[in-house]
C-alpha positions in Angstrom: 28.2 40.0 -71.4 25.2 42.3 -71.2 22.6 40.7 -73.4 20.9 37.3 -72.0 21.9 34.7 -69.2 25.6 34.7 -68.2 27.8 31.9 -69.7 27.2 28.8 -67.6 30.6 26.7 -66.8 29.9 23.2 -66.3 32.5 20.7 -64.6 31.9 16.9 -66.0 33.5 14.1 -65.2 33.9 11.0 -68.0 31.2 8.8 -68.6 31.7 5.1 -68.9 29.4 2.0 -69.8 31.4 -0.2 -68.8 32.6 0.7 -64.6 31.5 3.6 -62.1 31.5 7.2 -64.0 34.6 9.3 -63.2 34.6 11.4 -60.1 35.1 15.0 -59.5 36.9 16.1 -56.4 37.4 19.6 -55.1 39.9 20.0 -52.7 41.8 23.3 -51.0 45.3 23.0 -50.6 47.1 22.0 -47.5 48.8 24.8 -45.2 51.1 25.3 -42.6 49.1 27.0 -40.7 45.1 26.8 -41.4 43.7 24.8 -44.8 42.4 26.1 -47.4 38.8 27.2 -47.7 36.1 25.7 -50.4 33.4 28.2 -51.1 30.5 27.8 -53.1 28.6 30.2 -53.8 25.8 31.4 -56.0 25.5 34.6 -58.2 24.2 37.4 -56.6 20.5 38.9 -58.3 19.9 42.6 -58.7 16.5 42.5 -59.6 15.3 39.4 -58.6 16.2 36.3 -56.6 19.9 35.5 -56.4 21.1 32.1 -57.8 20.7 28.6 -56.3 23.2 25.7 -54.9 22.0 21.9 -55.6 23.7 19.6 -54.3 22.2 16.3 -55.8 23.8 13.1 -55.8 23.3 11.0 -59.0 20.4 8.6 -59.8 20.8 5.4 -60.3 17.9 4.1 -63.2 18.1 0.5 -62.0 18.9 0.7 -58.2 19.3 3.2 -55.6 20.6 6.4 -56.1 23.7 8.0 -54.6 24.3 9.0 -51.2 24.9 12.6 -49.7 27.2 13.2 -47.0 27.9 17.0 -45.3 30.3 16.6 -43.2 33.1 18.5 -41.0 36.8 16.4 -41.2 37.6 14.3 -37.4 40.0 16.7 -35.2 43.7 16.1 -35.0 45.8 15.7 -32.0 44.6 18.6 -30.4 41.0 21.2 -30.7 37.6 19.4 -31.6 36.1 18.7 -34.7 34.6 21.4 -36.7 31.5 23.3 -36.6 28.3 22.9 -38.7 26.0 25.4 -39.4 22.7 24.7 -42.2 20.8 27.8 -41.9 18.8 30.3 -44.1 20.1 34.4 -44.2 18.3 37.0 -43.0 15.6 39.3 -44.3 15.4 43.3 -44.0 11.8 43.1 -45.7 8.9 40.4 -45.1 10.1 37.0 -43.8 13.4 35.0 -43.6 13.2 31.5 -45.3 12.3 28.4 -44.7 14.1 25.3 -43.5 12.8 22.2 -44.1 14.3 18.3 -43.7 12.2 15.5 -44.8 12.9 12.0 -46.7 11.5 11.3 -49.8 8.0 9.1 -50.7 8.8 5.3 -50.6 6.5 3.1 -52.8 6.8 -0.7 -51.9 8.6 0.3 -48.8 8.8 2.1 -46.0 9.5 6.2 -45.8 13.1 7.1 -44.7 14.0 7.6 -41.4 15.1 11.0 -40.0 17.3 10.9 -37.1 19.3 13.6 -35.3 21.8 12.3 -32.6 24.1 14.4 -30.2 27.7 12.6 -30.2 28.9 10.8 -27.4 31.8 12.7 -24.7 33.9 10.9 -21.8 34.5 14.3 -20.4 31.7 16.8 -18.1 27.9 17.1 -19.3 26.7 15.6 -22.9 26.2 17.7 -26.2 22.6 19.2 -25.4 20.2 19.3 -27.9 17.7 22.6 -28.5 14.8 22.7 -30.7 13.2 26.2 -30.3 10.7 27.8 -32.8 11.0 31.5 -33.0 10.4 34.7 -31.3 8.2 37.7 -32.3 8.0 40.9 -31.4 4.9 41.9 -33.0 2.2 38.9 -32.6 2.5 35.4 -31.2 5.6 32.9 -30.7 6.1 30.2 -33.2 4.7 27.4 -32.4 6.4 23.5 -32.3 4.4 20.6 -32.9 5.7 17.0 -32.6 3.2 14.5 -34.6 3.8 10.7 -34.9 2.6 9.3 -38.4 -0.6 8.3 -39.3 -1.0 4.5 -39.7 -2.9 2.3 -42.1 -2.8 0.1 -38.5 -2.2 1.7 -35.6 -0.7 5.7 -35.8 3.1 6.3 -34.4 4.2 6.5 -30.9 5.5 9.7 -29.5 8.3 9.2 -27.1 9.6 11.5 -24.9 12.4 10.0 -22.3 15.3 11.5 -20.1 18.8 10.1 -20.4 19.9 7.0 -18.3 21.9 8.0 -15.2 24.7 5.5 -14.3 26.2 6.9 -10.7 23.6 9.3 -10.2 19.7 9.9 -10.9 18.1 9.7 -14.7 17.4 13.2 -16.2 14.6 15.1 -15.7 11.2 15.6 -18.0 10.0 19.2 -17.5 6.9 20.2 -19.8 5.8 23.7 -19.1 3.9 26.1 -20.2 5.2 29.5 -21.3 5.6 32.7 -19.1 2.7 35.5 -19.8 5.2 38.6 -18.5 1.7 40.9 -18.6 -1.1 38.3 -18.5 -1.6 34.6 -17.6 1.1 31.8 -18.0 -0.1 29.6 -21.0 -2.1 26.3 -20.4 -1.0 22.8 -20.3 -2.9 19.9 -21.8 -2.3 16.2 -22.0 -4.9 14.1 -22.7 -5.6 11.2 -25.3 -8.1 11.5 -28.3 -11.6 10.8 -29.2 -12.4 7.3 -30.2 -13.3 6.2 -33.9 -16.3 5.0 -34.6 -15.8 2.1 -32.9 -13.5 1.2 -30.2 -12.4 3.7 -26.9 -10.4 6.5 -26.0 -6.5 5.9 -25.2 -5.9 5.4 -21.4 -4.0 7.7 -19.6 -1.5 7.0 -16.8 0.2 9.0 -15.0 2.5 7.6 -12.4 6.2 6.5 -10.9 8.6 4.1 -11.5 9.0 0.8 -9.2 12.4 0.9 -7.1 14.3 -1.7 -5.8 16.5 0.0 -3.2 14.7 2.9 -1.2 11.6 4.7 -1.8 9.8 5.1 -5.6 9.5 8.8 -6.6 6.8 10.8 -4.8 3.8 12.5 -7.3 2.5 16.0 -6.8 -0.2 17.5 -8.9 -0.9 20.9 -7.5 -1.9 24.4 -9.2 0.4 27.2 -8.7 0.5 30.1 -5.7 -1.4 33.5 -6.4 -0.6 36.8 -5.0 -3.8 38.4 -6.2 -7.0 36.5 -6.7 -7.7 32.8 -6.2 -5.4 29.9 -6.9 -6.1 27.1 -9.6 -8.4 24.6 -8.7 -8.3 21.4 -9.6 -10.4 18.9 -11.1 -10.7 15.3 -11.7 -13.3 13.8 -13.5 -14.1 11.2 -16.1 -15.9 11.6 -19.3 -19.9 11.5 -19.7 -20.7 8.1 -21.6 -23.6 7.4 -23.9 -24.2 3.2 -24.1 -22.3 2.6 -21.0 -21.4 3.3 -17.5 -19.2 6.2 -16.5 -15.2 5.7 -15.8 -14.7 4.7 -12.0 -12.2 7.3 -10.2 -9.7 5.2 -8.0 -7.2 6.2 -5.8 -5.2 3.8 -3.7 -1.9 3.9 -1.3 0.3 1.0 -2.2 1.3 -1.7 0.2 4.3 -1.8 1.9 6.1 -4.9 4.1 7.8 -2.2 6.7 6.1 0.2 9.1 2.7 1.1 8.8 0.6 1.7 5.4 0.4 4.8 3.8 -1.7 7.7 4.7 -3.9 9.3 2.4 -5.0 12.6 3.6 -8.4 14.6 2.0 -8.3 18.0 3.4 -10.3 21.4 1.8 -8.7 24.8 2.1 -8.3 27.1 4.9 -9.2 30.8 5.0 -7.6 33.6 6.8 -10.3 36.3 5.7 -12.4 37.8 7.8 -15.8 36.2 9.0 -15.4 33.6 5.9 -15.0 29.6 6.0 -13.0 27.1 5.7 -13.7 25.2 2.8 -16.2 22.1 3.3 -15.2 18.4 2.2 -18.4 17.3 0.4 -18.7 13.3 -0.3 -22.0 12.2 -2.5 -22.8 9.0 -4.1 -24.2 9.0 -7.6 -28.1 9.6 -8.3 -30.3 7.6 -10.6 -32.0 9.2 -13.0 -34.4 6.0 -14.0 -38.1 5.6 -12.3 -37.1 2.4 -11.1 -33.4 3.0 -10.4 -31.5 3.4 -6.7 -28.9 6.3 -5.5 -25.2 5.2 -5.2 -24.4 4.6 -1.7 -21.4 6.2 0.4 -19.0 3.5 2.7 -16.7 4.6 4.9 -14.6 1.7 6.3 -11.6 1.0 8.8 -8.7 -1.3 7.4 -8.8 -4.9 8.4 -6.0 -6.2 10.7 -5.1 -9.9 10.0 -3.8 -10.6 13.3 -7.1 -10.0 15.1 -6.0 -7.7 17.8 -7.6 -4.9 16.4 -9.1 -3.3 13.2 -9.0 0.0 12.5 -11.3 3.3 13.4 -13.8 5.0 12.3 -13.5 9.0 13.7 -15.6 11.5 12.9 -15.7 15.2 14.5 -13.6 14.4 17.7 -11.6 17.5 17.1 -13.2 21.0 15.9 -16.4 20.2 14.6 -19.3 22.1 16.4 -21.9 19.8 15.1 -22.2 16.4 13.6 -25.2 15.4 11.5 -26.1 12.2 10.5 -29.9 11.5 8.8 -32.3 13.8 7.1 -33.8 16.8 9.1 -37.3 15.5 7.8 -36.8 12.8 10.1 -38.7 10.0 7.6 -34.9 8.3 6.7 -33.7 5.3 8.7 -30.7 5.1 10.2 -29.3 2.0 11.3 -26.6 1.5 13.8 -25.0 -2.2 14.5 -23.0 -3.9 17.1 -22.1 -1.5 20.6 -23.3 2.1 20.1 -21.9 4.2 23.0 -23.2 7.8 23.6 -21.7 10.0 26.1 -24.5 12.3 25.6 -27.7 11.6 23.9 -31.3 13.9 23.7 -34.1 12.5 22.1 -36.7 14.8 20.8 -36.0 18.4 19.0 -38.9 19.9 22.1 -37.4 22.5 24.7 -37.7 20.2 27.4 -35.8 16.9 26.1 -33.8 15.8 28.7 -30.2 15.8 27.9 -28.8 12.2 28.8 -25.0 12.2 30.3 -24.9 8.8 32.6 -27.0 5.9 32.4 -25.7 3.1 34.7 -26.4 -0.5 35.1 -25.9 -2.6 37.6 -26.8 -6.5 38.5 -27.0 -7.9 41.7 -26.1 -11.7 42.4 -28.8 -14.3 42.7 -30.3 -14.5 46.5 -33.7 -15.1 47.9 -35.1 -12.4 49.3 -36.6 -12.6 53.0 -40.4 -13.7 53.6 -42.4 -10.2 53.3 -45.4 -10.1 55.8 -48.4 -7.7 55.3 -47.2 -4.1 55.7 -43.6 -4.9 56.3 -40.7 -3.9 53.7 -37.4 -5.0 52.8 -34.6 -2.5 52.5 -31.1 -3.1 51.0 -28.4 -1.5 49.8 -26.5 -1.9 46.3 -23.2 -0.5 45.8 -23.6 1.2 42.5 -19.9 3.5 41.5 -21.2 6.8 39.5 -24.4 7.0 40.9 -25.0 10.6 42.6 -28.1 12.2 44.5 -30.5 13.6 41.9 -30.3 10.5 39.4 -33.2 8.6 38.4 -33.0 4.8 39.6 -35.1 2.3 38.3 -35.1 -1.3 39.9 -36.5 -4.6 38.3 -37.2 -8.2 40.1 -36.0 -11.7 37.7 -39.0 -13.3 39.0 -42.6 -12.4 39.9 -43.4 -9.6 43.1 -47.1 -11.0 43.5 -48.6 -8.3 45.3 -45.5 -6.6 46.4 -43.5 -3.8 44.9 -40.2 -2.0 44.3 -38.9 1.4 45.3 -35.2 2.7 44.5 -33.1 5.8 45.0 -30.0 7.6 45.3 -29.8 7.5 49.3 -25.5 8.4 49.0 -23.1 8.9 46.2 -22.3 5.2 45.1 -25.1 3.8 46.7 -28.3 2.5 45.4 -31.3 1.5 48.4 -34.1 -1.0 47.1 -37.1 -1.3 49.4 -39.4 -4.7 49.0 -42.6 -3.4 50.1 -45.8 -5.6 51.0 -48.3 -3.3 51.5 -50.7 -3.3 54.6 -53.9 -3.7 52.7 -52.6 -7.1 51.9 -52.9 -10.1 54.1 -50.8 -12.3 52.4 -47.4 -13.2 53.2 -45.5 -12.7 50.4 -42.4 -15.4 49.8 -40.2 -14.5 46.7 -38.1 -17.4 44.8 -35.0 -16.6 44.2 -33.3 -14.0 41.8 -31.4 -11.2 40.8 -32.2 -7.4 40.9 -31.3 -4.9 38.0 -30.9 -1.4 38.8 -30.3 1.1 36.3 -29.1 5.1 37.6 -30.1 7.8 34.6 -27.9 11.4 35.1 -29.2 14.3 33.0 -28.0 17.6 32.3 -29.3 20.7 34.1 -32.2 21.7 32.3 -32.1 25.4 31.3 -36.3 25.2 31.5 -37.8 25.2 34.9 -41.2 23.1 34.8 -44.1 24.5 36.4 -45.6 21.6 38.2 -48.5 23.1 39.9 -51.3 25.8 38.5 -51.5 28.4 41.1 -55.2 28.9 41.6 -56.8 32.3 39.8 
């Protein structure tokens, strides 16, 4: 015609109130070679949209409606099952359309489910599955978003897991971000949301799974190489709380029941640049903000060793480091150091002259009673003493009382000590010593790089 609508041709099948309604069937013939096609297919618009296809199965006024199946027929003997292809056509001007797949509103029950499920093979790699939003040449990529539903209760889960691996490992979860070919890669975040009014924030855990033969899978977290510029750098940190105490940060090796624990290894960066650094390690407790309040401390501990032979150590600077401080420079903190404190080489006092300690040796001789000392007369001895060198101070101490007598000591040969008693001649009493034990003690120091002026020349 060419006034009005086109005729319409409608295709019914009988109506019955007594049984199911009559059914309409559409079938191509059979061939020799391939089937017969079935096309549907809309009328074509000049002017303005061309026609639609429903397909709508019936309703059903006191129960459920009809069901809708799209499907390709199984193979025969030989090939594989048929292709299936729901997609919208393309566009010469403005955009192509939409696709959409969602269930209908449930009311008294619960909204449909949507699944889409590869098939299973027996032969080489499973069907993969590829969900990819779209590409543009003249702004930015589509975008895909997976959301759980909201929940009157708790919201959805989202699940993301790998396929089960029988003979071999599981399959992999890769999430990347995407390529900048001019500019920077894109950013990844994972991270839980705010809290409600009430309640917390979702934990986050990131971690491995337990293994019973061999080792659980190793974790690396590490920001990509750079070519030009600096690399990432990487942060960990918990949130800032209001009505309660900041999230703890802990990190902690697993035990083990064979060979020795696990290390864990803190190390800052190196540098290869001229006249710069290597990057510093920096460890800080917490401050208190409050007038009344006290700083976070900092421990530093060996692990324990059940068996009792022997804990572990505590090493600090044994290798490269030039300098070691320990304690304000102001010189008003205390530091306290317990149990046997050993110092190969120790200088007190920040003046030019401080001696630089390097030996300090002690010796003990055994208990004896030292000869009757008569006015003027001395005592003279020798004590082996291993170490001890010309040029070392010696001190020398009596158990019990000298009366009027006293003690000299020195260096007289390299591992020997000599101790004079002496009871000097203005005194004209004999002097008798009980028995006891003498103490000497040989103090080495460094060479001074100061030379003392002992005397004033006159002017």
């Amino acid at each position: 015609g060419d006034t009005g609508t086109g005729g319409a041709m409608t295709l019914t099948a009988g109506a019955t109130s007594a049984a199911a309604g009559g059914a309409v069937t559409v079938a191509a013939g059979a061939g020799a070679t391939a089937g017969g096609a079935v096309e549907i297919s809309a009328g074509v618009g000049v002017t303005t949209a061309g026609g639609a296809v429903t397909v709508s199965s019936g309703v059903g006024t006191a129960t459920s409606s009809g069901a809708v199946l799209i499907q390709t027929s199984n193979s025969g003997t030989t090939g594989v099952s048929g292709n299936m292809a729901l997609k919208t056509g393309t566009s010469t001007s403005g955009a192509t359309g939409s696709y959409t797949v969602t269930t209908g509103t449930a009311v008294g029950g619960a909204g449909g489910a949507i699944t889409m499920t590869v098939g299973s093979g027996n032969t080489a790699t499973g069907g993969a599955m590829t969900l990819t939003a779209g590409e543009s040449t003249a702004g930015d990529g589509g975008a895909v978003t997976v959301a759980a539903g909201a929940g009157a209760t708790a919201g959805g889960a989202v699940e993301i897991s790998a396929g089960v691996g029988v003979t071999t490992a599981g399959g992999a979860v890769t999430v990347s971000s995407g390529v900048g070919t001019a500019t920077s890669s894109g950013a990844v975040l994972i991270q839980t949301s705010n809290s409600g009014t009430t309640g917390v924030s979702g934990n986050m855990a990131l971690k491995t799974g337990t293994s019973t033969v061999g080792v659980s899978g190793n974790m690396v977290l590490t920001t990509g190489a750079s070519t030009i510029g600096a690399t990432g750098s990487f942060t960990v940190s918990t949130g800032t709380a209001a009505g309660g105490a900041g999230g703890a940060i802990s990190m902690t090796v697993g035990s083990g029941d064979t060979g020795s624990g696990g290390a864990m290894t803190l190390a800052a960066g190196d540098s290869s640049a001229l006249n710069a650094a290597g990057g510093a390690v920096s460890i800080t407790g917490g401050s208190s903000t409050t007038s009344d309040g006290v700083g976070g401390g900092v421990s530093i501990d060996a692990g324990f060793a059940a068996s009792g032979v022997e804990n572990g150590n505590v090493t600090i600077g044994v290798t490269s480091a030039s300098a070691v401080t320990i304690g304000a420079a102001a010189d008003d903190k205390r530091i306290l150091l317990n149990g046997l404190t050993e110092a190969h080489t120790l200088k007190v006092g920040r003046q030019d002259y401080s001696g630089v300690l390097k030996k300090h040796l002690k010796f003990d001789s055994a208990q004896f009673t030292p000869p009757d000392l008569y006015p003027g007369s001395v005592y003279v001895f020798d004590v082996y003493a291993p170490g001890a060198a010309l040029g070392d101070v010696v001190q020398a101490s009596f158990s019990r009382s000298l009366g009027n007598a006293f003690l000299t000591a020195n260096v007289n040969e390299a591992d020997k000590v000599r101790l004079a008693v002496h009871n000097p001649g203005y005194n004209t009493v004999t002097e008798q010593l009980e028995q006891g034990s003498f103490v000497v003690t040989c103090t080495g120091y460094a060479v001074s790089p100061y030379v003392a002026r002992f005397a004033v020349p006159p002017p």
